[in-house]
N, C-alpha and C positions, 0 to 999 in steps of 0.2 A: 197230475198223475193219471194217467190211464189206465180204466178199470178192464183188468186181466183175468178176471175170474166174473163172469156176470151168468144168471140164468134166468134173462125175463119171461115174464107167464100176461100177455094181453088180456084184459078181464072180457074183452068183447070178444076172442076169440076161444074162450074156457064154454066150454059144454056142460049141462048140471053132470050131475055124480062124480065120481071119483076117479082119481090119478095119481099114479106113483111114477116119480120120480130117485135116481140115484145120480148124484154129484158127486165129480171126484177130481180132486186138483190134477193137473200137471205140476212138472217138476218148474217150470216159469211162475204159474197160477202160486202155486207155494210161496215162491218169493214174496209176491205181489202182496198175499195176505199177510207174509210174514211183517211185511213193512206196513200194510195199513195197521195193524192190532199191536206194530210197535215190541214184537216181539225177536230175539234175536235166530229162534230158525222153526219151522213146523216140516214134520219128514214125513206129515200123512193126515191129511184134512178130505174124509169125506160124509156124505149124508144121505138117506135113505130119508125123502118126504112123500106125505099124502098131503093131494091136493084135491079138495070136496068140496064145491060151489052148489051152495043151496039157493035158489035163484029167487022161492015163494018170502024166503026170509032175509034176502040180498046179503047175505053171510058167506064166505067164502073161511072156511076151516086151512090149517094146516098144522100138521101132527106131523114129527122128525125126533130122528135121531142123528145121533152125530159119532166120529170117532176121529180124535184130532192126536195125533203124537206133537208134542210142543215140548222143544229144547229152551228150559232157561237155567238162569244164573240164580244158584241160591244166596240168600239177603244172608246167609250165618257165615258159609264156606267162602262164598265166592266160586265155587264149583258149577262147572255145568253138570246138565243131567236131561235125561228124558221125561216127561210126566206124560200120561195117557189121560184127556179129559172125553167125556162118553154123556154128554148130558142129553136125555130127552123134553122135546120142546111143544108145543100148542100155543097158535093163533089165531086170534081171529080176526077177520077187516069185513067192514061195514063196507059196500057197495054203493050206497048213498048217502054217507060221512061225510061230511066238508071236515078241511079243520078248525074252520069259524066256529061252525058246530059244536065239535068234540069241545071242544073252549070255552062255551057256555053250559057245554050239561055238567052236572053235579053227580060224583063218583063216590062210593065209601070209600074210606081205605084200604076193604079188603075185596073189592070189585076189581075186573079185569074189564079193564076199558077197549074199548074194540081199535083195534089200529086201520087207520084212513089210507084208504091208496092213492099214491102219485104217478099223475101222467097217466094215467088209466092203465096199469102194470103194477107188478110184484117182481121184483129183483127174489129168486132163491135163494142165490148166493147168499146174499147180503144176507139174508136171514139166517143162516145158516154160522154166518161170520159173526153176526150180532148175539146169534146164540154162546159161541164158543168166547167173546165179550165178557159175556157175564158171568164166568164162570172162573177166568182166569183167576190163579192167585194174585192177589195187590203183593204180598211178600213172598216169593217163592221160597222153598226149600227141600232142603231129600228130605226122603222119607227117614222118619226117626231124628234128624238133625233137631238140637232145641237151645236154646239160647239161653247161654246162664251168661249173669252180670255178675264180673268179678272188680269188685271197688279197688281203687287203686287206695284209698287212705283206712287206719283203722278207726274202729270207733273211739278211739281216745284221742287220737289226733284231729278227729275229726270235731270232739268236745272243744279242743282247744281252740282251735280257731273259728268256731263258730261265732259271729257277732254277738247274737243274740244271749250268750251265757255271759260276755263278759258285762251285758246290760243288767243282765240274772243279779254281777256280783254288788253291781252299784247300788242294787236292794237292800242289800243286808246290812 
């Protein structure tokens, strides 16, 4: 599949200080993410990044926002709907990371491990799509919708046929 939505940033050709950037899909570019993130429609995917290359400390920052309209199917109704996801994001990539590297150092669990750059670039995009990733619902649903279990047997039929009681009666 051919990446339709890309915004690469060359680290060799990044200047120190700061950059903003604003991405904003096409009506194609939408598809494209709709089907990479497996989603069935997105009606507005864009992002407002700063991009800050610290050069003495080979860190390259990036701070984003996002605002993604994403149509799914709720897991109660079966209903479509709109959701508005809006998550703001920070990264950071080591400059002189390997991933040999990263893979030998030692992280707490509440450490933010610096993310390694490939091919000597930074996809935006991608970052931008990986943000709205993590954020999606695993079980979508409307808003207010909630999920009551209604048992189809009652509890005394349910008594009856249990195994386990009629094991009960061979105690007695």
């Amino acid at each position: 599949m051919q990446n339709l939505f890309s915004y690469p940033l060359k680290v060799e050709d990044m200047g120190s200080g700061s950059k903003k950037y604003q991405l904003k899909a096409s009506s194609e570019q939408l598809k494209y993410v709709a089907e990479v993130l497996k989603l069935d429609n997105i009606l507005r995917f864009e992002s407002d990044i700063e991009v800050s290359f610290l050069r003495k400390n080979h860190k390259i920052n990036i701070k984003g926002s996002l605002v993604a309209d994403v149509e799914e199917t709720s897991v109660i109704s079966l209903e479509k709907f709109i959701k508005t996801y809006t998550p703001n994001f920070e990264i950071v990539f080591d400059t002189e990371l390997t991933e040999e590297e990263l893979k030998e150092m030692e992280f707490d669990f509440d450490d933010d491990e610096p993310d390694v750059i490939k091919n000597g670039q930074i996809d935006l995009a991608d970052i931008a799509m990986e943000q709205l990733a993590l954020v999606l619902d695993d079980f979508p649903r409307k808003e207010g919708e909630v999920f009551a279990f209604e048992s189809e047997f009652d509890e005394e039929t349910t008594k009856k046929t249990n195994p386990f009681a009629a094991l009960a009666n061979l105690k007695k």
